[in-house]
N, C-alpha and C positions, 0 to 999 in steps of 0.2 A: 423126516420129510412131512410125516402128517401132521405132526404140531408145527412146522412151518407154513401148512396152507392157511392153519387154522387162525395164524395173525392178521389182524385189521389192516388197512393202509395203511392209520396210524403208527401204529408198532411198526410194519416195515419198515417205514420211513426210518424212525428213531434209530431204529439196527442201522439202516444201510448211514447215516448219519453217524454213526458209531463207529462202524466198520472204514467208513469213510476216514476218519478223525483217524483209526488207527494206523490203517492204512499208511496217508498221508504222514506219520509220525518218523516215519523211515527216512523220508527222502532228505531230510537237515542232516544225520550220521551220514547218510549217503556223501551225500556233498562235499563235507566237509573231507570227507575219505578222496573225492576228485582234488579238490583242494591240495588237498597234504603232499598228493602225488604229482602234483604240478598245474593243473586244468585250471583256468577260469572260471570267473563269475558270468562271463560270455559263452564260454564253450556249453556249460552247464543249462542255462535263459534257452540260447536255442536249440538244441539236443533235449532236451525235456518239452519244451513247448512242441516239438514239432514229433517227439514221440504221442505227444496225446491227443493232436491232429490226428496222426494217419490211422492210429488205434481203432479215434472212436469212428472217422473215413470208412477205412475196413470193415470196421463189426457193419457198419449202416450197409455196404457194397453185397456184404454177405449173407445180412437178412433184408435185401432187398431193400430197403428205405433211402426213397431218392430224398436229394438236396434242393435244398434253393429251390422249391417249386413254385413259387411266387414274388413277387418284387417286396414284399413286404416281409419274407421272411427273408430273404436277402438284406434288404433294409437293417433288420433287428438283428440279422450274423453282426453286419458291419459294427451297428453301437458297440454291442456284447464284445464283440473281439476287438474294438478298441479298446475297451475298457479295460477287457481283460489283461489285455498289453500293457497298457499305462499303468497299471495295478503291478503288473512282474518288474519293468523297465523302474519304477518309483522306490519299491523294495528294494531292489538291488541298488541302486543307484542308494539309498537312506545308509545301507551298510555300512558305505565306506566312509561314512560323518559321525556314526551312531553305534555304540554297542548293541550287537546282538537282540539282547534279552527289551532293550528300551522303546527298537523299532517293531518287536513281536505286539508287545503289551500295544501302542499306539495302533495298530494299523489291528486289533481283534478288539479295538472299540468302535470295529464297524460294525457289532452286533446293536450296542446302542445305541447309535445314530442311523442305523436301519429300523427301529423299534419307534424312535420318535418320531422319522419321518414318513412311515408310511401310517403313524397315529396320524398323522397330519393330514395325511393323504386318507384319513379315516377306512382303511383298509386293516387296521388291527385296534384293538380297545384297551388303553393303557390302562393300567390298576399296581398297585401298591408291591402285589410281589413279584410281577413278571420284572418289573424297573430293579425293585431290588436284588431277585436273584441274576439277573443281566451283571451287573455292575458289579457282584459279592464273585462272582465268575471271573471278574476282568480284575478284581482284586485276589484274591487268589490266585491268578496266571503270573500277578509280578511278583510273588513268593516262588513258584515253581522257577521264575525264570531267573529267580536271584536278584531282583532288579534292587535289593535295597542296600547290598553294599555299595561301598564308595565308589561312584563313577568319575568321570573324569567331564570336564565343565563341558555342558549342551552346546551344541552344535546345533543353528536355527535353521542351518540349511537341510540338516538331516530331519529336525524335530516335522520340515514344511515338506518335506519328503513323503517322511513317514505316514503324516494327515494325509497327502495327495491320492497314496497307496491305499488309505484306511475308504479315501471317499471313492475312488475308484471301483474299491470291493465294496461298497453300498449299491453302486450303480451296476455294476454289473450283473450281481446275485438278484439284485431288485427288477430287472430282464431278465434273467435266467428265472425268476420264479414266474413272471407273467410268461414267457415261452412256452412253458412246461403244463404249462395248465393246459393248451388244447393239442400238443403237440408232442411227438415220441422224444424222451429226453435225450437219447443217443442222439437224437438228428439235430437237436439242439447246440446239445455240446460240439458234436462234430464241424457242424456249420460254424459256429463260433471260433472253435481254434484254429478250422481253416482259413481264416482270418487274421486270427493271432500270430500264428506263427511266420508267415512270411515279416508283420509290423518288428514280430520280436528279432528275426535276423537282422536287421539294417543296425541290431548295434555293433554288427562287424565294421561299419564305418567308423568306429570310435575308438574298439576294442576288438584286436584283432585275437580268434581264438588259438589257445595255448591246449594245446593237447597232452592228457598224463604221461609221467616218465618212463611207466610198466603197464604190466597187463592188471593190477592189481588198482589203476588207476581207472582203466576201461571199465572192469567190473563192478567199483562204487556206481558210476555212469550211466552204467547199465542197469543198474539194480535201482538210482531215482527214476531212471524214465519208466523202468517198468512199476513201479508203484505209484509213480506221479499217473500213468495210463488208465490203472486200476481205479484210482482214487477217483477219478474226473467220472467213471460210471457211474460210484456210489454216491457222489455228490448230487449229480445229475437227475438220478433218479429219486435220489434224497428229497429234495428240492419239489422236484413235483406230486410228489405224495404229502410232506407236512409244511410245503411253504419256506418261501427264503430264510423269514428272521427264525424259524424254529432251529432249520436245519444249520441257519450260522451261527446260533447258541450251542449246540451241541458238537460244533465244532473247535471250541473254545477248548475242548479236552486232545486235541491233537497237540500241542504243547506240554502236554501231560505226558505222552506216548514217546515222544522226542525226547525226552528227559531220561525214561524209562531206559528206549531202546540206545541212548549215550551209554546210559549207565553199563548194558550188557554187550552194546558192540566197541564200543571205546573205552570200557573199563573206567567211565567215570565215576566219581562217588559224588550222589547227594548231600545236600545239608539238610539238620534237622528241620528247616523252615520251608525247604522245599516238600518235603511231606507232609506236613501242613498245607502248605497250597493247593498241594493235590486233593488233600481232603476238605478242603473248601470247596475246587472250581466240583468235584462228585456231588458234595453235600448239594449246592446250588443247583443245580440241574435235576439230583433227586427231587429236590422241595419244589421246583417248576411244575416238573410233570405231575406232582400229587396233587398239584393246586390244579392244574388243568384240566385232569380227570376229572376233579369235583367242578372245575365249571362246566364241564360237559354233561357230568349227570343233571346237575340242575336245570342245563336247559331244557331236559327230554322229560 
């Protein structure tokens, strides 16, 4: 506990950005565990969204932190949880056009199109190796995810999906990072998904949900939204301590975890190229922060 006080925001940040990523790595075995037992891609969208509504509701109710106390933060729930929506609704929707692994890699190159456009918005200062270990990151994630064996021919309805969901999480994390800066991140998030989650139910008007066959169904279920719950705190608070585009770099290794926890809850076996990837998207992310450290000394 005293070597925990003893970390910088910085450092927090990068943990809870970490823990986040890991976190977050559960809830793909998860799913796919609802899946197997019969559950939709519906049942799933809104049961997960609306566990991490009332979660982060709750925690705010409990430590006292009111909602919506102005029109303008009301205002910015609504963007955010639009976005947030149109980002779940977009993914899921890409799935059914797009292998797996194809619609990850696309939609976690909203780290650099987050990178370039807030260089634009001259709020962050591009240089040589943030761009490249960004990109050595999202090249590395299509080893882990396999993406290089034989696919079967692109689907443009998926590929405009997948961008939709990629630009979506641009905007959304890109208000989630100016939120978070004068304002508690729980109330943030909270406000936000209580937003989200009613947009996200209306896909029972398309798709009606299918409920698992067993109890073994219920407890995949069970077991995304309570981590998808979790997740949404570290992210959150992630977010407000190192900033959007850091904390959506460092979450580039949640694909890595997914992979992992395949392998130890579904008894999948990697290829040698996916452990390679993995030691790309680490290697990239190491060689970021050591570059950052040193531009931080230099500035002081």
């Amino acid at each position: 506990m005293n070597w925990f006080s003893k970390l910088s925001a910085t450092q927090l940040g990068i943990l809870l950005a970490i823990a986040s990523a890991v976190i977050m790595g559960v809830h793909a075995p998860a799913e796919r565990g609802v899946f197997a037992d019969g559950g939709n891609v519906a049942l799933v969208m809104v049961v997960t969204t609306w566990a991490r509504a009332l979660v982060l509701a709750l925690f705010c109710c409990v430590t006292r932190k009111a909602l919506y106390q102005s029109r303008e933060d009301t205002k910015q729930a609504f963007i955010g949880g639009a976005f947030q929506t149109l980002s779940i609704f977009c993914t899921f929707s890409a799935l059914y056009y797009l292998p797996a692994p194809l619609v990850i890699i696309i939609i976690y190159s909203h780290a650099l199109m987050l990178l370039f456009f807030m260089a634009w918005r001259r709020e962050i200062k591009l240089d040589v190796t943030t761009v490249l270990t960004t990109i050595s990151a999202l090249g590395g994630l299509s080893f882990v995810l396999d993406l290089w064996h034989p696919q079967s021919s692109a689907n443009w309805l998926g590929i405009g999906l997948s961008f939709m969901a990629a630009l979506a999480t641009v905007s959304r994390v890109y208000v989630y990072g100016h939120q978070t800066k004068t304002r508690n991140p729980a109330v943030v998030g909270a406000e936000n998904f209580l937003v989200a989650a009613p947009l996200a139910s209306l896909i029972v008007l398309v798709s009606p949900l299918q409920m698992p066959a067993s109890t073994v169904g219920y407890m995949w279920l069970g077991l995304a939204s309570v981590v998808l719950a979790l997740g949404s705190f570290c992210i959150f608070y992630g977010i407000s301590l190192i900033g959007a585009f850091r904390n959506s770099l460092f979450m580039k290794i949640e694909p890595v975890f997914t992979c992992l926890f395949s392998v130890w809850f579904l008894n999948e076996v990697l290829k040698p190229q996916q452990y390679l990837g993995i030691a790309v998207v680490v290697g990239s992310l190491v060689i970021y922060q050591i570059s950052e450290q040193r531009r931080v000394k230099l500035r002081i």
